[in-house]
C-alpha positions, -999 to 999 in steps of 0.1 A, spaced: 632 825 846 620 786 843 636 769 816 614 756 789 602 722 789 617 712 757 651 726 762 653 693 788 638 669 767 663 650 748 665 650 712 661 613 711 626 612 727 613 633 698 634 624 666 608 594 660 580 619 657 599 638 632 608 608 613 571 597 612 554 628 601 577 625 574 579 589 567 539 596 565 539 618 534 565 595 517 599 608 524 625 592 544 646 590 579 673 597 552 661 633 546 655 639 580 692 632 594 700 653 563 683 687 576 697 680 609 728 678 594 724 707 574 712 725 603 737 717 629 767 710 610 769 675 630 780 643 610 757 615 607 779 594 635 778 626 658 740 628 651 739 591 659 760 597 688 736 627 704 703 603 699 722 574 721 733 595 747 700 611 749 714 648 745 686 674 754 680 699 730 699 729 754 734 712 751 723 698 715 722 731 696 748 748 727 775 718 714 765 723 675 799 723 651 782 749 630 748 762 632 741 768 588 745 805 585 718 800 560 691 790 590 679 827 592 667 822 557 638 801 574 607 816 575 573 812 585 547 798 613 550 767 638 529 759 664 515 798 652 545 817 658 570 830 636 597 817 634 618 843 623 603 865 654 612 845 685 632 863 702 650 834 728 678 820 704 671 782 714 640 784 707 641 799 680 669 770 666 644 744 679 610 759 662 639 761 631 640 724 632 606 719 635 596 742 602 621 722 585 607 694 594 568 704 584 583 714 546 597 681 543 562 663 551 545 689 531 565 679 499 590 705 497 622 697 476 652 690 494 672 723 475 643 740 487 644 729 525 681 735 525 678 769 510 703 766 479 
């Protein structure tokens, strides 16, 4: 089986767009490096680190200190699918991102995003 395109795109080339969409509604690059924190259990320097090198998203997630045991607490629809039904494990992390990324532009508290 083919390997999806975004598992070889690096994280790099689309972490401006997440910044944007949420820089648009008013919140900041800040909050953004903090899900992706939350999510990947990477420190800001390590995050900072992945972006220069470029990382793709396959060997971001695969070289993740600790995915947040909390993650399968996200729920909902991206790009109309359900999250919580994708069945291939990366994308399934990825599409994670992304939702957590569409409840920051939408608004959503910070506890909320980060399911305490």
């Amino acid at each position: 089986m083919e390997k999806h395109r975004i598992y070889t795109m690096s994280v790099a080339s689309v972490y401006p767009h997440y910044v944007a969409k949420a820089e648009k509604k008013g919140r900041t690059k800040e909050e953004v490096d903090e899900i992706i924190r939350w999510l990947t259990g990477y420190s800001q320097e390590e995050l900072e680190r992945h972006l220069e090198k470029q990382t793709d998203f396959e060997t971001f997630f695969a070289e993740a200190p600790q995915l947040n045991p909390s993650r399968t607490l996200i729920k909902g629809v991206v790009c109309g699918v359900r999250v919580e039904n994708i069945e291939d494990s990366l994308m399934r992390e990825i599409r994670y991102l992304d939702k957590l990324i569409d409840e920051l532009a939408k608004g959503k508290a910070m506890d909320k995003i980060l399911r305490k």
